[in-house]
C-alpha positions as CSV (number, residue, x, y, z in Angstrom):
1,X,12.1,-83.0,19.8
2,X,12.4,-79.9,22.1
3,X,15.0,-77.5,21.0
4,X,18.4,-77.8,23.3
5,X,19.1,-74.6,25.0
6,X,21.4,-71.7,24.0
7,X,24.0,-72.6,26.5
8,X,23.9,-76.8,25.3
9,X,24.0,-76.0,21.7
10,X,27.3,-77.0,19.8
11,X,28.8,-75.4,16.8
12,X,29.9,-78.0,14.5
13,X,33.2,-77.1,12.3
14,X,35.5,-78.5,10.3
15,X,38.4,-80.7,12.2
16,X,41.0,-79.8,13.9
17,X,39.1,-79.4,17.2
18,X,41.9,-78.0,19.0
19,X,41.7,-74.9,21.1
20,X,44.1,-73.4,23.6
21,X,44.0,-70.1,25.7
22,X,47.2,-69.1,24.5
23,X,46.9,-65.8,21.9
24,X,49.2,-63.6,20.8
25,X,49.0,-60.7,22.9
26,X,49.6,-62.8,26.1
27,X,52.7,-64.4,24.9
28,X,53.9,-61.8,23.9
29,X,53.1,-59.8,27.3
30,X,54.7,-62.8,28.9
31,X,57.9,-61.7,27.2
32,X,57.5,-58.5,28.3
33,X,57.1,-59.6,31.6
34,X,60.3,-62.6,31.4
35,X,62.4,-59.5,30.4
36,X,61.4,-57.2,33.6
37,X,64.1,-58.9,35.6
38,X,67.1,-58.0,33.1
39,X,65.9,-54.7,32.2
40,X,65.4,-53.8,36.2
41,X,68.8,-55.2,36.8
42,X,70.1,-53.1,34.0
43,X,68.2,-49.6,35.2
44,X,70.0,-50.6,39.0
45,X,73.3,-51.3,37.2
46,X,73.4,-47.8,34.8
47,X,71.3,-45.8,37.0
48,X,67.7,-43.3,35.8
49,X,69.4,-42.8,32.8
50,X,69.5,-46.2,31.3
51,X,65.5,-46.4,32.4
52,X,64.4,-42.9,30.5
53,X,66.0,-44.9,27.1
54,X,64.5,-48.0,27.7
55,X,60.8,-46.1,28.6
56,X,61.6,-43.9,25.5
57,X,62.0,-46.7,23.4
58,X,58.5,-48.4,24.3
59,X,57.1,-45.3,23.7
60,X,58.6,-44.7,20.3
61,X,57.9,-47.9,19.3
62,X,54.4,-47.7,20.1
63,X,54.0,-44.4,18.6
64,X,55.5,-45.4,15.3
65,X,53.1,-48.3,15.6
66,X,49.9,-46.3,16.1
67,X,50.8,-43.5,13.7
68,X,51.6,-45.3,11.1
69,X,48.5,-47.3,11.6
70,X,46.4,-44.2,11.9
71,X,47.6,-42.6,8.8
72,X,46.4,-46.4,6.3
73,X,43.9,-46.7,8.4
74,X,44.6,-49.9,9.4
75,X,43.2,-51.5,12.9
76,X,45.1,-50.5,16.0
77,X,47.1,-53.2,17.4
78,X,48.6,-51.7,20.5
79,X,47.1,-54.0,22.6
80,X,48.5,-57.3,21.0
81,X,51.9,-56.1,22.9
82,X,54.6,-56.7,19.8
83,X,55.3,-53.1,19.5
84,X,56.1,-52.8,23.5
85,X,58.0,-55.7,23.3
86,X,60.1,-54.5,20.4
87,X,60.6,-51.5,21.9
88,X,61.9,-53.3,24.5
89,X,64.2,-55.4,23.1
90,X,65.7,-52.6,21.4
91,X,66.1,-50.3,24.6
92,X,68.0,-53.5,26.2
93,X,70.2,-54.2,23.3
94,X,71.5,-49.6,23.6
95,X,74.5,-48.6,25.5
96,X,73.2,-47.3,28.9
97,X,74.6,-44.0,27.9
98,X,73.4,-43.0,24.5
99,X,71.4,-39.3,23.5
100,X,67.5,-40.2,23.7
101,X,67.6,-39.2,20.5
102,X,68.9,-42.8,19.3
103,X,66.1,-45.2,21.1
104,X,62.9,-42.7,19.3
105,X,65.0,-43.4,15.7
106,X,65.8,-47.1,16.4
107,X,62.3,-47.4,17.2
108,X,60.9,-45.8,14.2
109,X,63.1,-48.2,12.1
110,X,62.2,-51.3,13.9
111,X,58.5,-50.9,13.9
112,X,57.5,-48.8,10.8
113,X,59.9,-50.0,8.7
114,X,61.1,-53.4,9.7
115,X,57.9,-54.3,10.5
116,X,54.5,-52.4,9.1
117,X,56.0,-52.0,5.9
118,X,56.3,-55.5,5.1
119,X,52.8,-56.0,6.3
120,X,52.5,-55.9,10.0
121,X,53.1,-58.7,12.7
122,X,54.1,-62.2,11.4
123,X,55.2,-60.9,7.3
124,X,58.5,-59.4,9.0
125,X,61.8,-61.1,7.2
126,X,64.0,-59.7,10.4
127,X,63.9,-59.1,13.8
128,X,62.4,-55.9,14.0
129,X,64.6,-55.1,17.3
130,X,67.7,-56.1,16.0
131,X,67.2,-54.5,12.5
132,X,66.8,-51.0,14.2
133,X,70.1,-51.5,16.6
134,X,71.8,-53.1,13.3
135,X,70.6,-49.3,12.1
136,X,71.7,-47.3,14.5
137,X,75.8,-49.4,15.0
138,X,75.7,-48.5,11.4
139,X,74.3,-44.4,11.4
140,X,75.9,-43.5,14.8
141,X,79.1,-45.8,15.1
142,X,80.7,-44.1,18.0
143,X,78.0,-43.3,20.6
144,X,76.6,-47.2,20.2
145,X,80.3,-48.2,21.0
146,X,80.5,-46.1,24.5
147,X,80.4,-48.1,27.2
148,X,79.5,-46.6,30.6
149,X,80.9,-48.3,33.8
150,X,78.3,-49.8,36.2
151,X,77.4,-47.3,39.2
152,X,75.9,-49.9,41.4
153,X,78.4,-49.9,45.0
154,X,78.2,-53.1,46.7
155,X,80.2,-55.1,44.4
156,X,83.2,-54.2,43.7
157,X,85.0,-54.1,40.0
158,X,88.7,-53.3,40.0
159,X,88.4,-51.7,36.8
160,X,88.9,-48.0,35.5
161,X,88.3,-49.1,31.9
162,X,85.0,-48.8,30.3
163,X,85.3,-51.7,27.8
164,X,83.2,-54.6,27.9
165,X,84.4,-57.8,28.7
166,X,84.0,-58.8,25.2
167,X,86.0,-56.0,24.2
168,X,88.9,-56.9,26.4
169,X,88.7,-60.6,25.5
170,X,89.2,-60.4,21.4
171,X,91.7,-57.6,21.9
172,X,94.0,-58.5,24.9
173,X,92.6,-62.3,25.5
174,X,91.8,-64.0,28.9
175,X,95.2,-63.0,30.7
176,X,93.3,-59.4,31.0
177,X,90.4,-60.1,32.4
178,X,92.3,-62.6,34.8
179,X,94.3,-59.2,36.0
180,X,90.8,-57.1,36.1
181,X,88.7,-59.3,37.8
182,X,91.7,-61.2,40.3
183,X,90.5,-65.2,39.0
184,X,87.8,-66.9,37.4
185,X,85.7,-67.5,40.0
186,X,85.4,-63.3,40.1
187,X,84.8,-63.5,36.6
188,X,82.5,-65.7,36.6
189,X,80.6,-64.1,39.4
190,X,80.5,-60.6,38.2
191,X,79.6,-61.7,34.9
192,X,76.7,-63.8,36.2
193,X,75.6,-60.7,38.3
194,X,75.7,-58.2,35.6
195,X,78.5,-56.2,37.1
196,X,80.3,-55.1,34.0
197,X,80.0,-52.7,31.3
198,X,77.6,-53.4,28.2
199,X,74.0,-53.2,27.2
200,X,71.3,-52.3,29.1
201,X,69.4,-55.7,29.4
202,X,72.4,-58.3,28.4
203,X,74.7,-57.8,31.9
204,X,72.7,-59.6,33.9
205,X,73.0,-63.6,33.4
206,X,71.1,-64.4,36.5
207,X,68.2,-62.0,35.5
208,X,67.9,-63.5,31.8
209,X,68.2,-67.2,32.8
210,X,65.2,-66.3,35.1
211,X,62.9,-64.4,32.4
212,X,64.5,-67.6,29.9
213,X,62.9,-70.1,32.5
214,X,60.0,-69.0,32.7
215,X,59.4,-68.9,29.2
216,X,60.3,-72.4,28.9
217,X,58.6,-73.7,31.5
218,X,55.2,-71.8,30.3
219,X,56.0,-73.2,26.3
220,X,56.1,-70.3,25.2
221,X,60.0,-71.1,23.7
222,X,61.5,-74.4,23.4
223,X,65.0,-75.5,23.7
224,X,65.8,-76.5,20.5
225,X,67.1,-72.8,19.4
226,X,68.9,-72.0,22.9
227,X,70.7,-75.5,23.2
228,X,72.0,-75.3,20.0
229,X,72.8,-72.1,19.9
230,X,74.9,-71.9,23.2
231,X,76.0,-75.3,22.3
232,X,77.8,-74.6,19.4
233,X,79.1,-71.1,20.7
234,X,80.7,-73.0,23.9
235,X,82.2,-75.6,21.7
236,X,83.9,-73.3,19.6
237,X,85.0,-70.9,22.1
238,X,86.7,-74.0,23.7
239,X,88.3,-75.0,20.3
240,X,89.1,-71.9,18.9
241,X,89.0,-69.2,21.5
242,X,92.5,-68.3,22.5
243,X,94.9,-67.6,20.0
244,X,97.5,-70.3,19.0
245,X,96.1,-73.3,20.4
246,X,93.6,-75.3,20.3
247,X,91.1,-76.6,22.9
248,X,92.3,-73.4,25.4
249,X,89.7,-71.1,25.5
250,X,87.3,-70.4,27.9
251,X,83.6,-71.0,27.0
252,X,81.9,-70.0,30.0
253,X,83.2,-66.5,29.8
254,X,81.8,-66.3,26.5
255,X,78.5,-67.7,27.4
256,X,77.9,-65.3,30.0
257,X,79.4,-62.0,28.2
258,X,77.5,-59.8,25.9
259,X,74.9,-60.3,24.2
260,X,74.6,-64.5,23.8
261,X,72.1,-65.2,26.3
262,X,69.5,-62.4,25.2
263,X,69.7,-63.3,21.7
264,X,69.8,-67.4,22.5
265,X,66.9,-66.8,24.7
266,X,65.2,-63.8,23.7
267,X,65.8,-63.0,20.0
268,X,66.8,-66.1,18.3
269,X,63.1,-67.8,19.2
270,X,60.9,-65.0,17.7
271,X,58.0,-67.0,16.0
272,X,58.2,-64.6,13.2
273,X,61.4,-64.8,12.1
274,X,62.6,-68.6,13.2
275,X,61.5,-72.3,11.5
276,X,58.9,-73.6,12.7
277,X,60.3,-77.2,12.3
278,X,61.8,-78.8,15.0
279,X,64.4,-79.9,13.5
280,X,65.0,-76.7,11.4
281,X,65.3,-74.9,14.6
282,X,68.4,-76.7,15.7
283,X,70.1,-76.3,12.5
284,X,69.1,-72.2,12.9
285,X,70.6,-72.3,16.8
286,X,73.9,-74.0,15.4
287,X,74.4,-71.7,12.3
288,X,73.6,-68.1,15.1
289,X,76.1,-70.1,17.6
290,X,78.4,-70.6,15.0
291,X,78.1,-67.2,13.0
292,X,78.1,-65.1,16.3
293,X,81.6,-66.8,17.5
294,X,83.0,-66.5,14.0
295,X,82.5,-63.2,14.2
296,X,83.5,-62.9,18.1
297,X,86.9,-64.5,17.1
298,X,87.3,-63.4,13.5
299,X,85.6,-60.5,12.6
300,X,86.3,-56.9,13.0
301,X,83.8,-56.1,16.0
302,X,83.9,-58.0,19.3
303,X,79.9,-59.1,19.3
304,X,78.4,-61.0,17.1
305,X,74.8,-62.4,18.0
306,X,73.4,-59.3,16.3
307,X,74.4,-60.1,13.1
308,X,74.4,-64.2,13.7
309,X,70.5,-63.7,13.6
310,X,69.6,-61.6,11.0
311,X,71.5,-63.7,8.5
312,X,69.9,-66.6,9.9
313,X,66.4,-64.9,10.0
314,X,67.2,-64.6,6.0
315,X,67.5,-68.4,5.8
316,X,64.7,-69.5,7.9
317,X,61.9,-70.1,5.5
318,X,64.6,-71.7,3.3
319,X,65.1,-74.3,6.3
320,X,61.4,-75.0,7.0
321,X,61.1,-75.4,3.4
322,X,64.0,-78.6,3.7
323,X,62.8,-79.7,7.0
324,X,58.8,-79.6,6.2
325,X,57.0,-82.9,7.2
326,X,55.4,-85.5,4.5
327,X,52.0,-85.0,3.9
328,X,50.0,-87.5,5.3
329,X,49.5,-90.1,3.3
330,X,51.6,-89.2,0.3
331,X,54.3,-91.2,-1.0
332,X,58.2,-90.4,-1.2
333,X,59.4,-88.7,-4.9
334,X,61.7,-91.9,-5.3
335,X,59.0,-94.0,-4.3
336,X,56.3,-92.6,-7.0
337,X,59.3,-92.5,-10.1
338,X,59.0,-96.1,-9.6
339,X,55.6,-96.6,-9.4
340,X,55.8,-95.0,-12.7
341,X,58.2,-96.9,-14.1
């Protein structure tokens, strides 16, 4: 028999025989790339400042990576993207106005401790991202709770104050924004737009859904974790959100303020730190859409998808653990105590 040639040889393995051109470093340079609309939207909004801490950020995050790498001796993964994408995440989620000081320290958190220390990408409990903003609320209270007003001139806000919409709703309820943006329909508009204060990367609704349908429509996210999230967050902003009575408050407002659509679309879906099961998933979105409006309506700060997902990241592999599938072929536990008996 003549020998086949090189190029019509096959290599024979072990089942499954599924591949896919899908690795890591691409998705996550395609959420990099989802994110580019937001983060522009927020350097036009806040001006060169708010771009020098997002770039600042990357690069601290990627310098944590590689010198921490460098010093174990440990391969370089630069290139795989998770440590630009962290960085970015973290640079969206800063007050437009903070010292560059805070992005290189947030970074440094994120990356070397959040993440390398517990063994690189895919052994991190958290959100790397979150954990090094959660750091820096927590170190530098007051300059992550200043609020600069947007600078961009063709839309007009008539508003001196610098507090977030957020801010205004848990503390003087809907009637106030009604008298700072004229009606709902300006609410709704300049809240879609991104014309308000906040973070760098979470004004903009219009620029996230973009990024958030693109992701979706490549696979790289599904929609269990972002429907039930914003699902049970508009439900119980309808229920529960205006003081006194019940099935009066305004959902929409809270869907498009702060930070809910990053973290629903963004944050909340990191393979990491998310179940993998189906299933699991929607029971992680409802307990982040629940936790972040408990905290929203009931807790002492006026955001709450921050902390909504870390606690959720803790029970994650408790929830793939409930919601794992039945190996093929094996029987029920009821099933097999009465086989025994």
């Amino acid at each position: 028999m003549e020998m086949l040639k090189k190029e019509h040889q096959l290599t024979i393995s072990v089942s499954p025989h599924v591949k896919s051109e899908e690795t890591t470093s691409r998705i996550m340079w395609s959420v990099s790339a989802a994110l580019m609309p937001a983060a522009l939207m927020g350097i036009y909004f806040f001006g060169p400042y708010a771009a020098v801490n997002l770039a600042l950020a990357i690069i601290g995050a990627l310098a944590g990576e590689y010198a921490f790498q460098k010093f174990l001796k440990r391969k370089i993964t630069l290139t795989d993207g998770s440590a630009f994408l962290t960085g970015l995440l973290l640079g969206m989620n800063l007050p437009g106005s903070v010292p560059f000081y805070l992005p290189v320290i947030g970074s440094f958190v994120a990356v070397v401790i959040c993440k390398q220390l517990f063994g690189g990408l895919g052994y991190n409990v958290f959100n790397p991202a979150l954990i090094g903003r959660a750091f820096l609320l927590i170190s530098f209270p007051k300059l992550m709770t200043i609020w600069k007003e947007p600078t961009a001139a063709f839309i007009h806000l008539d508003a001196k104050t610098t507090a977030t919409p957020l801010g205004i709703l848990k503390e003087e309820g809907v009637a106030k924004l009604m008298e700072i943006f004229g009606d709902k329909i300006n609410l709704y508009t300049q809240l879609f737009v991104g014309h308000r204060a906040g973070s760098i990367g979470e004004t903009s609704a219009f620029a996230l859904l973009v990024g958030a349908a693109f992701l979706l429509y490549r696979g790289y996210i599904s929609w269990e974790i972002p429907a039930s999230f914003l699902g049970t967050a508009a439900l119980m902003a309808w229920v529960f959100g205006t003081k006194g009575a019940l099935f009066a408050g305004d959902p929409l407002a809270h869907l498009l303020s702060g930070g809910m659509l990053l973290g629903a679309f963004f944050m909340a879906t990191d393979y990491v730190t998310c179940p993998s099961v189906k299933r699991g998933q929607i029971l992680f979105g409802i307990g982040c859409g629940f936790l972040t409006m408990l905290i929203r309506l009931k807790g002492g700060f006026p955001e709450g998808v921050m902390f909504a997902i870390l606690i959720m990241n803790c029970f994650a592999p408790l929830i793939d653990r409930s919601f794992r599938t039945r190996t093929f072929g094996a029987r029920k536990e009821t099933k097999e105590k009465e086989v025994r008996k």
